[in-house]
Biopython code that builds the backbone (N, CA, C, O; Angstrom):
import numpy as np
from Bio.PDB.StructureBuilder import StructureBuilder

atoms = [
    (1, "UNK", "N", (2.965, 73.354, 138.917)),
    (1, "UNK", "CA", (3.207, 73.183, 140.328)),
    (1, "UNK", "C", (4.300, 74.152, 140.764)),
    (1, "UNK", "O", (5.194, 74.514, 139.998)),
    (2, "UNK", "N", (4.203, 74.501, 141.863)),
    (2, "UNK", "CA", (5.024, 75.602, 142.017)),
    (2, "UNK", "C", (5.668, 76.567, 141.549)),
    (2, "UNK", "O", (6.894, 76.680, 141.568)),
    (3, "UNK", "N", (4.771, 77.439, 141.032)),
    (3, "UNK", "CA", (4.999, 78.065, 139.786)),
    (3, "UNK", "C", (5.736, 77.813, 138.461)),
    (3, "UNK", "O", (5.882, 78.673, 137.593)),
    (4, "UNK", "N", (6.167, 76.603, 138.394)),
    (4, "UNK", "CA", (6.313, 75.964, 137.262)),
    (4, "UNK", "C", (5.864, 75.212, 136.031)),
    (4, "UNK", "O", (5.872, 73.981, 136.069)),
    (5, "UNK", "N", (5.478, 75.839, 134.958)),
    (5, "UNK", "CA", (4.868, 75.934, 133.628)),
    (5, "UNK", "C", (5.496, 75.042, 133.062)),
    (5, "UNK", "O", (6.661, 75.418, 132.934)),
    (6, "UNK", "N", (5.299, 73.775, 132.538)),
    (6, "UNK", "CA", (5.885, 72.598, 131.621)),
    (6, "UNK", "C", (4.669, 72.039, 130.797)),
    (6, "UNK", "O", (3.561, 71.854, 131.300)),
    (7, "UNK", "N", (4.971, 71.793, 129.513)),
    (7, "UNK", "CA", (4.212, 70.858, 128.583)),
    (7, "UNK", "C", (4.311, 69.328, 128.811)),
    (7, "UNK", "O", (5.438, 68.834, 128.854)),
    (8, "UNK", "N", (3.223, 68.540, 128.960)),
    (8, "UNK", "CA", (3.215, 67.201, 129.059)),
    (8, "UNK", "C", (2.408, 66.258, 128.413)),
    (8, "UNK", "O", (1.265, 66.630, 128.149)),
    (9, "UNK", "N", (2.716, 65.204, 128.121)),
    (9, "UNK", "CA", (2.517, 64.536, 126.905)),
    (9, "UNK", "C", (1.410, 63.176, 127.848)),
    (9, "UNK", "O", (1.988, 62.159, 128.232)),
    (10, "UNK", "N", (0.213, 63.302, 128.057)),
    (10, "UNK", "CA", (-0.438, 62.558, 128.244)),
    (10, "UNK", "C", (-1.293, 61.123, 127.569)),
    (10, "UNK", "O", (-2.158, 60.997, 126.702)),
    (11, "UNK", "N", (-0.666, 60.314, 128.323)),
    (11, "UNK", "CA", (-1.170, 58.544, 127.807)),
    (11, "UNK", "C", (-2.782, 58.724, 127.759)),
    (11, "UNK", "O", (-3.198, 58.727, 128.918)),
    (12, "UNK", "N", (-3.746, 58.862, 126.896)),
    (12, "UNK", "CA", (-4.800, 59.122, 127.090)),
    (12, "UNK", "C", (-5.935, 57.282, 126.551)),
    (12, "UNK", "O", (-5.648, 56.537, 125.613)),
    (13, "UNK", "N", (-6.594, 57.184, 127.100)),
    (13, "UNK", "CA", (-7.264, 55.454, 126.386)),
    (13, "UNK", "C", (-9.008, 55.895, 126.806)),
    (13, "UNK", "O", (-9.536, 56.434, 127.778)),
    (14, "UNK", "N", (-9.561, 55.267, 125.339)),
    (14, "UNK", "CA", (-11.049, 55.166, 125.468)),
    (14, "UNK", "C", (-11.452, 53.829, 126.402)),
    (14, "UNK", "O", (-10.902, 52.731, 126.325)),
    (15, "UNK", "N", (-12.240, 54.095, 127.051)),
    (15, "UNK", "CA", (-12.729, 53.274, 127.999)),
    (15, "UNK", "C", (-14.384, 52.736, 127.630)),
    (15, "UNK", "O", (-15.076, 51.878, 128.178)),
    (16, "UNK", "N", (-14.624, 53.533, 126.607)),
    (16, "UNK", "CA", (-16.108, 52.766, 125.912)),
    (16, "UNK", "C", (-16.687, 53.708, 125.449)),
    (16, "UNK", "O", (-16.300, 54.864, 125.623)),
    (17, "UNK", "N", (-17.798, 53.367, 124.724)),
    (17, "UNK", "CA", (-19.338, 54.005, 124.383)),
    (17, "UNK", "C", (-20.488, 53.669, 124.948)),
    (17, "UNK", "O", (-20.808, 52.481, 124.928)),
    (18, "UNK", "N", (-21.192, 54.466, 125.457)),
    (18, "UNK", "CA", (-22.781, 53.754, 125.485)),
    (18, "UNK", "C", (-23.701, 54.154, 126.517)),
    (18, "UNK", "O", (-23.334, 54.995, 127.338)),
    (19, "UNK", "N", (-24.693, 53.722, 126.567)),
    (19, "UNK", "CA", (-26.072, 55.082, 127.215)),
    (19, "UNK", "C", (-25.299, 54.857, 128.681)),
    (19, "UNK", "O", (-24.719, 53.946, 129.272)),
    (20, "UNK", "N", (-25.623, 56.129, 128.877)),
    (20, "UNK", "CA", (-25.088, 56.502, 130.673)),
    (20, "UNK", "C", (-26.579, 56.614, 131.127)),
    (20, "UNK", "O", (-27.619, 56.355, 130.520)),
    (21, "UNK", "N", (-26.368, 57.046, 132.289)),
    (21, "UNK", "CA", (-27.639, 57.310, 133.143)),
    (21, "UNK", "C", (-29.098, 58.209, 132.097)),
    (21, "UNK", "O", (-28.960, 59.030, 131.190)),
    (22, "UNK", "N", (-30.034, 57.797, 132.523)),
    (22, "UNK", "CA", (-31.383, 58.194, 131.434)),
    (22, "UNK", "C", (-31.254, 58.083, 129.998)),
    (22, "UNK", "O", (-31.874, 58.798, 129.210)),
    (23, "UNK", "N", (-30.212, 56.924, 129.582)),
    (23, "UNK", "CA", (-30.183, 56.469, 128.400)),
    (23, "UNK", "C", (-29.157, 57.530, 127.304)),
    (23, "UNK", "O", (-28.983, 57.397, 126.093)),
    (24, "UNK", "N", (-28.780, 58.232, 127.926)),
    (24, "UNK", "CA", (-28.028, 59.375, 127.003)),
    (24, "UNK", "C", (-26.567, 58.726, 126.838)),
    (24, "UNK", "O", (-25.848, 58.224, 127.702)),
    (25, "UNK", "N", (-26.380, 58.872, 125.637)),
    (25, "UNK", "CA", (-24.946, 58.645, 124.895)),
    (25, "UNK", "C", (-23.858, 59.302, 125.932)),
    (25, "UNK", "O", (-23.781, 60.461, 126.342)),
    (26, "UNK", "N", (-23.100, 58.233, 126.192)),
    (26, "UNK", "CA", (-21.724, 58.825, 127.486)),
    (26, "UNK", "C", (-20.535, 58.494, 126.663)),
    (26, "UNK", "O", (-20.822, 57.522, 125.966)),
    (27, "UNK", "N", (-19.178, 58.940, 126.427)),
    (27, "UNK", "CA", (-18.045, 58.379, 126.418)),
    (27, "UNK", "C", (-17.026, 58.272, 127.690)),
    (27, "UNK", "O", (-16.959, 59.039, 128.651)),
    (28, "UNK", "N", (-16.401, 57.329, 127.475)),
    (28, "UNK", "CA", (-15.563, 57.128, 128.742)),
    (28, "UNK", "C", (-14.105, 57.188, 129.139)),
    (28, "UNK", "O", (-13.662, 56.041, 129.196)),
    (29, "UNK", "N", (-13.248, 58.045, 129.417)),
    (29, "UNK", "CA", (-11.636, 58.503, 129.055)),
    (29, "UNK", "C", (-10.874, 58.531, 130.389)),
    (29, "UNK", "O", (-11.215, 58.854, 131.526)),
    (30, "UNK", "N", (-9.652, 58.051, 129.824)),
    (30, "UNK", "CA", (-8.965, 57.624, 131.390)),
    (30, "UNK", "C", (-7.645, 58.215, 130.758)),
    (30, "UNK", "O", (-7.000, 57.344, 130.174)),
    (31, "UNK", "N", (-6.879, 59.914, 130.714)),
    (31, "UNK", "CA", (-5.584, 59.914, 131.293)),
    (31, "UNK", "C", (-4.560, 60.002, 131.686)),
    (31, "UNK", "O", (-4.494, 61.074, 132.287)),
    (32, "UNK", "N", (-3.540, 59.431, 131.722)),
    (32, "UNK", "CA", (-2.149, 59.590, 132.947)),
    (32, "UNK", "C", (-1.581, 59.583, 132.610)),
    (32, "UNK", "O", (-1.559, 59.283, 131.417)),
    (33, "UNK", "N", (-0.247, 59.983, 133.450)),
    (33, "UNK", "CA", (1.225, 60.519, 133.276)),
    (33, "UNK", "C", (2.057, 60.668, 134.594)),
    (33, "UNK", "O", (1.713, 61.358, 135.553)),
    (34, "UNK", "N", (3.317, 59.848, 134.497)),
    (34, "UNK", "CA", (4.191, 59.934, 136.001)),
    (34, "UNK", "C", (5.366, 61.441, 135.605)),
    (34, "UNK", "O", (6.097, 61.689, 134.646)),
    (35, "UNK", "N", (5.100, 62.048, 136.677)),
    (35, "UNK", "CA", (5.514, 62.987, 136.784)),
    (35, "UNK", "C", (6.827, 63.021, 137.929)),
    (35, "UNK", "O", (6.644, 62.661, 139.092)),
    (36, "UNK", "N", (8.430, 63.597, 137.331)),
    (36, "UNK", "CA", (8.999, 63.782, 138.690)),
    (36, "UNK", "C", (8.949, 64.894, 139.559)),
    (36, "UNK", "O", (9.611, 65.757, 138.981)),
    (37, "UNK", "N", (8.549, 65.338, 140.585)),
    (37, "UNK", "CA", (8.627, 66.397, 141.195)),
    (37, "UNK", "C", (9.610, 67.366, 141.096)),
    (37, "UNK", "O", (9.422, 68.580, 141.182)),
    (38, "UNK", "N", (10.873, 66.688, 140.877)),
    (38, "UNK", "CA", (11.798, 67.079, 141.038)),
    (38, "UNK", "C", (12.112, 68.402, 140.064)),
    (38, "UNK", "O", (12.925, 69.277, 140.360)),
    (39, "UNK", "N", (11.220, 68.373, 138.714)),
    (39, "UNK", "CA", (11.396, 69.089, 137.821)),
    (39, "UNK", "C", (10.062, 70.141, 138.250)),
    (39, "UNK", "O", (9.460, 70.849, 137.443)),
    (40, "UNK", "N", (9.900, 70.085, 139.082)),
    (40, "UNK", "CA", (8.643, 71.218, 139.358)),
    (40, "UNK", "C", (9.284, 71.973, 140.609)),
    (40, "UNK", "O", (8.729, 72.607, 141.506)),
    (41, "UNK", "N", (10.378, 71.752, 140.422)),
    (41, "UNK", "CA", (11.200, 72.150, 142.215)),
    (41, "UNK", "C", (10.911, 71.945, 143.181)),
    (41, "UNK", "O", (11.188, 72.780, 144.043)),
    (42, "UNK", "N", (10.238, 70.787, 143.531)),
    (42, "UNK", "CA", (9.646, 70.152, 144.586)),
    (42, "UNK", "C", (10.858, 68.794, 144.682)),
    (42, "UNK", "O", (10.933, 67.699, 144.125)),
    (43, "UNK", "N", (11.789, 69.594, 145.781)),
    (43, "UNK", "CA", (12.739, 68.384, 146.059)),
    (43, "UNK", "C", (12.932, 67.877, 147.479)),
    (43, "UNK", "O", (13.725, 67.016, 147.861)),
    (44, "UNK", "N", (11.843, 68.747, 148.356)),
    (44, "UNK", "CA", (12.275, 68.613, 150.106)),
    (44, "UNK", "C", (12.185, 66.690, 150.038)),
    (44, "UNK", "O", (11.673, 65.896, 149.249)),
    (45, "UNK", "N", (13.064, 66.545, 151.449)),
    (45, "UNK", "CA", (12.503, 65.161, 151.793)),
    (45, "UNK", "C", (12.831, 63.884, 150.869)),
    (45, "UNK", "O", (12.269, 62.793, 150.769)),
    (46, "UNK", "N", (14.056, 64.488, 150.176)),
    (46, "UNK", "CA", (14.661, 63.671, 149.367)),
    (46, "UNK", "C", (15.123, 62.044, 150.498)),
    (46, "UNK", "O", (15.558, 62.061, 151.650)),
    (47, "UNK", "N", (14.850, 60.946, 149.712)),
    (47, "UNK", "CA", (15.051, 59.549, 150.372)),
    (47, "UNK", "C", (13.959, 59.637, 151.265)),
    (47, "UNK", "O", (14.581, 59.455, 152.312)),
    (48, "UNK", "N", (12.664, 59.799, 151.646)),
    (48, "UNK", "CA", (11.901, 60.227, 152.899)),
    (48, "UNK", "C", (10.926, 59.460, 151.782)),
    (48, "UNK", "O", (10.562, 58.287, 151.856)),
    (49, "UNK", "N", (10.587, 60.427, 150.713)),
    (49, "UNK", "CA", (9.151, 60.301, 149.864)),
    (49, "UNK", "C", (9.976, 59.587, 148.361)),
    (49, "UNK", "O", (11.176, 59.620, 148.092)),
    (50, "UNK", "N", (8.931, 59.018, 147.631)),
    (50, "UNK", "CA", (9.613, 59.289, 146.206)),
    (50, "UNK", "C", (9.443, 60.597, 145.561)),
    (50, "UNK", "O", (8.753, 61.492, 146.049)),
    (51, "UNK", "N", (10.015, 60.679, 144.574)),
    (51, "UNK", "CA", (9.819, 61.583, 143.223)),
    (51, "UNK", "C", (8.968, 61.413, 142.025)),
    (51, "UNK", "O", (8.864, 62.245, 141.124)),
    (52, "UNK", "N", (8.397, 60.323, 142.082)),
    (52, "UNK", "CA", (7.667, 59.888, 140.966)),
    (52, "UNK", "C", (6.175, 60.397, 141.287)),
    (52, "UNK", "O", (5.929, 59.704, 142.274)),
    (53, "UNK", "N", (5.163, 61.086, 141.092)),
    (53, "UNK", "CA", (4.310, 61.069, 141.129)),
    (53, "UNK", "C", (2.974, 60.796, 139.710)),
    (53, "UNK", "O", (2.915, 61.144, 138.530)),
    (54, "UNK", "N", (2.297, 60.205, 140.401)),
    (54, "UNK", "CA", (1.340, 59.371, 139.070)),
    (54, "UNK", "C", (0.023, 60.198, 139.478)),
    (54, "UNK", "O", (-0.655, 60.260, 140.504)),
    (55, "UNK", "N", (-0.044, 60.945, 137.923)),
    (55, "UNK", "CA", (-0.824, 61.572, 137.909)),
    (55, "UNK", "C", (-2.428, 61.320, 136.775)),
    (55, "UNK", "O", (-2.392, 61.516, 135.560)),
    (56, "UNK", "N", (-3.762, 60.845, 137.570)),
    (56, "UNK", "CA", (-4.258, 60.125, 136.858)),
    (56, "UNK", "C", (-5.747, 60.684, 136.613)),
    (56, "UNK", "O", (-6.419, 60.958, 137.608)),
    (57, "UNK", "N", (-6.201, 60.835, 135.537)),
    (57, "UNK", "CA", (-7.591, 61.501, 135.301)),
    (57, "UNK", "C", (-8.855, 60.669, 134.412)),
    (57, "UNK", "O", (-8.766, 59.972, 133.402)),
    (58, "UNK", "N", (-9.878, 61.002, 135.119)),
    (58, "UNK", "CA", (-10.983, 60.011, 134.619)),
    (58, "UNK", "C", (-12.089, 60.833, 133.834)),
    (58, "UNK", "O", (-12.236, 61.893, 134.440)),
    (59, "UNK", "N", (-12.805, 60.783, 132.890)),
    (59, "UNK", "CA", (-13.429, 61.575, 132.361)),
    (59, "UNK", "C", (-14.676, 60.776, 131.548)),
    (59, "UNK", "O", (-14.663, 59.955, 130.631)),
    (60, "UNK", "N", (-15.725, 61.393, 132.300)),
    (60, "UNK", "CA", (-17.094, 60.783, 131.354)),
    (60, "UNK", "C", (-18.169, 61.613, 130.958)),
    (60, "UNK", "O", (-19.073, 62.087, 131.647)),
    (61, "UNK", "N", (-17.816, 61.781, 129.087)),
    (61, "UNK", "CA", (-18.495, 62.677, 128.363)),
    (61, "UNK", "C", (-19.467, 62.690, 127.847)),
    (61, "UNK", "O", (-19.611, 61.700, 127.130)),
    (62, "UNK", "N", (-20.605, 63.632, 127.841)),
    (62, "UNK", "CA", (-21.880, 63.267, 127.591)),
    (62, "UNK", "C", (-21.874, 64.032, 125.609)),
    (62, "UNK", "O", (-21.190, 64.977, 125.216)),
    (63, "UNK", "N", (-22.633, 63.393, 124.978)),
    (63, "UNK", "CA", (-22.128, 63.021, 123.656)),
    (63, "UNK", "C", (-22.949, 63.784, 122.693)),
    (63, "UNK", "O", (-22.854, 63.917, 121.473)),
    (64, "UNK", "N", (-24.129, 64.445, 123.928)),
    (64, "UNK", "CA", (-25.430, 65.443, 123.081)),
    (64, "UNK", "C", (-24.843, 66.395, 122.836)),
    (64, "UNK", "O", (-24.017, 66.757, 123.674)),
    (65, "UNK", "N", (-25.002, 67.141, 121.690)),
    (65, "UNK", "CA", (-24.635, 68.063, 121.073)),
    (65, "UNK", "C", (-24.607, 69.195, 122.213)),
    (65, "UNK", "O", (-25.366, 69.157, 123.182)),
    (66, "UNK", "N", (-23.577, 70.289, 121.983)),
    (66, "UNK", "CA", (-23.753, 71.237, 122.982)),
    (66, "UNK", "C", (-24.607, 72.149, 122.428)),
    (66, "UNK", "O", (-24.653, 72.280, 121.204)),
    (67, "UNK", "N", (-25.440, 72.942, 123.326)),
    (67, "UNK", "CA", (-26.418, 74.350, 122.631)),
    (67, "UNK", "C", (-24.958, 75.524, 122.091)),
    (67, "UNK", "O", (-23.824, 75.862, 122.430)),
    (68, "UNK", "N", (-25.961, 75.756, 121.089)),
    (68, "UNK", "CA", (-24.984, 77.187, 120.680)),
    (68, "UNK", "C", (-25.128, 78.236, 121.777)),
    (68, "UNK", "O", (-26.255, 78.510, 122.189)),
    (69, "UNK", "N", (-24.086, 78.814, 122.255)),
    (69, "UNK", "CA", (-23.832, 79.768, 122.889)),
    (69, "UNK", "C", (-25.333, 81.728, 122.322)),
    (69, "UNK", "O", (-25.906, 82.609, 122.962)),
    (70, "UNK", "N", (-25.230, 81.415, 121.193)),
    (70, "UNK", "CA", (-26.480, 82.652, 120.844)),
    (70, "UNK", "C", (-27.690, 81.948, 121.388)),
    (70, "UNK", "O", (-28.641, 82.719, 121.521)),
    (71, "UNK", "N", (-27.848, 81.141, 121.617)),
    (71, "UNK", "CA", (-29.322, 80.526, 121.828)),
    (71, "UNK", "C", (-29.520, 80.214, 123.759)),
    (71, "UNK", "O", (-30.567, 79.742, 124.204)),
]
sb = StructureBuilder()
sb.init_structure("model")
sb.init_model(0)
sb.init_chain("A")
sb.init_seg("    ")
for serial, (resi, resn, name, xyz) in enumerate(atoms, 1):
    if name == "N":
        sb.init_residue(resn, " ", resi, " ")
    sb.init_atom(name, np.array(xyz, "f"), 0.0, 1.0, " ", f" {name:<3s}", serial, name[0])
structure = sb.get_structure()
């Protein structure tokens, strides 16, 4: 965020196995991490907003093998 490059250590949790849509093998992944702005130099509006921002990602993976890239 604002041109600021940081490593972060994400809470990640399985959320299941099992046929998704047309019966195909899905996995299911959820995740997050509260972030302070403050360390991204995003400080306007201090007492206005918080600083904490919750940052949250959902992810549902399909489980069929991928094609090889030569093929």
């Amino acid at each position: 965020m604002k041109s600021v490059a940081k490593e972060i250590m994400l809470k990640v949790t399985s959320l299941g196995f099992g046929p998704g849509m047309k019966g195909v093998a899905i996995s299911g992944w959820e995740a997050s991490v509260t972030l302070d702005r403050r360390d991204f130099g995003i400080a306007a509006d201090q007492g206005m907003i918080g600083n904490s921002v919750d940052v949250v990602i959902h992810v549902e993976a399909d489980l069929r093998k991928a094609a090889s890239a030569t093929q």
